[in-house]
N, C-alpha and C positions, 0 to 999 in steps of 0.2 A: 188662382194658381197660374204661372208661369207656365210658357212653353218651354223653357229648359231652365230643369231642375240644379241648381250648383251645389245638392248635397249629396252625398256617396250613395251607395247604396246600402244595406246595413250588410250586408256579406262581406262586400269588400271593407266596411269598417273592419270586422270581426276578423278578414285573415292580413289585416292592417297590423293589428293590436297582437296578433299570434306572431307575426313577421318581427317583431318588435322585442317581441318577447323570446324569442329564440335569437334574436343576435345579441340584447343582453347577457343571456345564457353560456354563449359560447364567448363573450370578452371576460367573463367570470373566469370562464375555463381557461380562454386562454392568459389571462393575468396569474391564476392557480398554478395553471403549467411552469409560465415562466419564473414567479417564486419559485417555484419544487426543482427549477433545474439550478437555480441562484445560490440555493439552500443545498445540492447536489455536490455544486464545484466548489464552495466550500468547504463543504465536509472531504473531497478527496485534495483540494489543496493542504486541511491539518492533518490529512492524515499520509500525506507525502511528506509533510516537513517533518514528521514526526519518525519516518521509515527513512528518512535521508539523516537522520540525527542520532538513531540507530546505528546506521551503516560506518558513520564518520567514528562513532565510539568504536566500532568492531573493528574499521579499519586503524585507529589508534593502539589499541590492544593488541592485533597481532602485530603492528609494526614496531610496539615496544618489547614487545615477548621476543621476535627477532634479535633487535638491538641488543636486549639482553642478554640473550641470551649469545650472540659474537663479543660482547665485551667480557661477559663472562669465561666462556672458552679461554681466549688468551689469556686472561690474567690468573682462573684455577688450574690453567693449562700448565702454563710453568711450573707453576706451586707443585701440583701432582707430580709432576713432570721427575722435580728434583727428588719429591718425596718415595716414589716408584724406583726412581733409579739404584736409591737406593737401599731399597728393600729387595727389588728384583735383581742387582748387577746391572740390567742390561736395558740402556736409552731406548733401544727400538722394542722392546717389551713395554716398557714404561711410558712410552709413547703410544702406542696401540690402544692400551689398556685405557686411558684419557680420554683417545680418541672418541673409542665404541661409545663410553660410557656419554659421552657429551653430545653424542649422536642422538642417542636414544632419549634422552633427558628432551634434546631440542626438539624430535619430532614428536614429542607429547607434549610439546607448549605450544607448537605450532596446530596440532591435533584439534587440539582444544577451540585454539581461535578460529579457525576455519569451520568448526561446526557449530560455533554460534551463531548459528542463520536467524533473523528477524521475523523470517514468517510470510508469508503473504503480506501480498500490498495492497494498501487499501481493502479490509473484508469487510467495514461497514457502509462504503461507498457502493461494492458490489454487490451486497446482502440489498442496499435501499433498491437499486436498479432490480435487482430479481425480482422484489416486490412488486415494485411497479408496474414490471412488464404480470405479473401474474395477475393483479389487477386491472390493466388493458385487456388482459385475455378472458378474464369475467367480464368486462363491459363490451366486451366486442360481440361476445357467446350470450350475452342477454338481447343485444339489439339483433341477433339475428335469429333467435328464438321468439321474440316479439315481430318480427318482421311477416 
């Protein structure tokens, strides 16, 4: 036997091999992690394009409900217009009577488009993050019950 030994001790093999085995452990995790955030943005970029492509239909629809509804005015506007006068005698009755009625017509179309809201944004983006923090909060609350 040698005056100096060049082999380990076996302890320090053993917290060699533990040492070893917990930074495997956590480049697992951290590769897991970084999937689950990958898979995360993802999931809220289809489900922004999918709440932006909403928004453009709703904002299409009320802006043709508009339109419509000013091309329509003038041109049933007249038409009434001539037709009132002369049922009623009188333009500025006939004209009134148009008016109101066109009013009211307009702000139930516009009613309408303005309460077709899309909903929340992103809810299975924010639903995955609940989760996961609710998960963090059991593996936090087990390491320090085991601790």
């Amino acid at each position: 036997m040698s005056l100096f030994s060049f082999r380990k001790p076996k302890p320090l093999l053993v917290l060699q091999e533990q040492g070893a085995e917990v930074v495997g452990g956590m480049k697992e995790v951290a590769v897991s992690t970084f999937a689950h955030i990958g898979a995360l943005v993802r999931l809220l970029q289809l489900e922004l394009q999918q709440y932006a492509a909403h928004q453009a239909r709703r904002l299409v629809l009320v802006a043709v409900g508009g339109l419509l509804l000013l091309v329509g005015y003038l041109v049933f506007c007249a038409c009434v217009c001539v037709a009132a006068h002369a049922w009623l005698g009188s333009w500025l009755l006939a004209t009134g009577l148009v008016c109101a009625v066109h009013v009211i017509i307009g702000l139930v179309i516009l009613l309408i488009g303005l309460k077709s809201s899309p909903g929340p944004v992103a809810p299975a983006t924010r639903q995955e993050i609940q989760h996961d923090l609710e998960c963090l909060k059991i593996l936090i609350s087990k390491e320090n019950s085991n601790s």
